[in-house]
C-alpha positions in Angstrom: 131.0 120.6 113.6 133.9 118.6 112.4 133.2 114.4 113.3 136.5 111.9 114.0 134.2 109.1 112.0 135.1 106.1 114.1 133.1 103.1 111.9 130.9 103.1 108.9 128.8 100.7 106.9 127.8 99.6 104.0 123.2 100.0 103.8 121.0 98.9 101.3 121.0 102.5 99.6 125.1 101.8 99.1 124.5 98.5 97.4 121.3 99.9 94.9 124.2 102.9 93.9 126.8 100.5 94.0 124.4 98.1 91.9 123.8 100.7 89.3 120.4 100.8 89.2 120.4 103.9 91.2 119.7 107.2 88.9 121.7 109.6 91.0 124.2 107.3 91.7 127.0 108.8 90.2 130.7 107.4 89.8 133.3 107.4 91.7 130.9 107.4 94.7 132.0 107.3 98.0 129.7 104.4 99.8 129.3 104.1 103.9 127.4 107.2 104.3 126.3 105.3 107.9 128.6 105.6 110.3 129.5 106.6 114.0 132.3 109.2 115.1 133.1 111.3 118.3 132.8 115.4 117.7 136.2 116.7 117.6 135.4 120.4 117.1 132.4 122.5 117.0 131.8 125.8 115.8 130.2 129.1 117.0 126.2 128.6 118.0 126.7 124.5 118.3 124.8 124.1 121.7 123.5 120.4 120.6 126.5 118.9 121.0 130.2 119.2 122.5 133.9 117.9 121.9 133.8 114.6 123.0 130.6 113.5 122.5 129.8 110.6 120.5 127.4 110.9 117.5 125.9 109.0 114.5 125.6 111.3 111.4 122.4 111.4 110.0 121.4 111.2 106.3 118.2 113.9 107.1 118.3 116.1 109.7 116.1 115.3 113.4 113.4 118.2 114.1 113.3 116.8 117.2 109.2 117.4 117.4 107.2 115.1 115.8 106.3 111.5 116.3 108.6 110.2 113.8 111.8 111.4 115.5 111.3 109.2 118.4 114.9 107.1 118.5 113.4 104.1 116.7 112.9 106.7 113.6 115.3 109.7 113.5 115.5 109.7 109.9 111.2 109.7 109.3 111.3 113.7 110.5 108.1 114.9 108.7 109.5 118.4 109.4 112.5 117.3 106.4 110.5 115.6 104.7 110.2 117.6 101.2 113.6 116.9 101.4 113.7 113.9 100.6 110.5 114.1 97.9 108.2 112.1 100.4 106.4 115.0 101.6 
């Protein structure tokens, strides 16, 4: 899926790597990992989404099935979880 990134901003997880206090915050860093786009293309298998449709990129995937991928808390997927070393 390729995104048209419309705006991005600047979180507190920017400003610790930006700070550097962050271990794995490595320089030159590109900060504004938030942001907000419309989906300009998609690729084969996409059903989720279509051209056109507009969409905040994510820093963890959704599994869209537990409790903590309600919209209040996309990012808290248990299902990801390890990911992120908080399983």
């Amino acid at each position: 899926m390729l995104v048209e990134i419309k705006a991005t901003g600047i979180c507190h997880t920017d400003e610790f790597t930006r700070s550097g206090s962050d271990p794995e915050g490595l320089f030159p860093a590109i900060l504004g990992h938030e942001g907000a786009g419309v989906v300009a293309e998609v690729g084969p298998g996409v059903a989720s989404v279509k051209k056109g449709d507009h969409v905040i990129p994510l820093y963890t995937p959704e599994c869209r099935q537990c409790e903590y991928c309600s919209p209040a808390r996309p990012t808290c997927a248990r299902r990801y979880a390890s990911r992120r070393g908080k399983a």
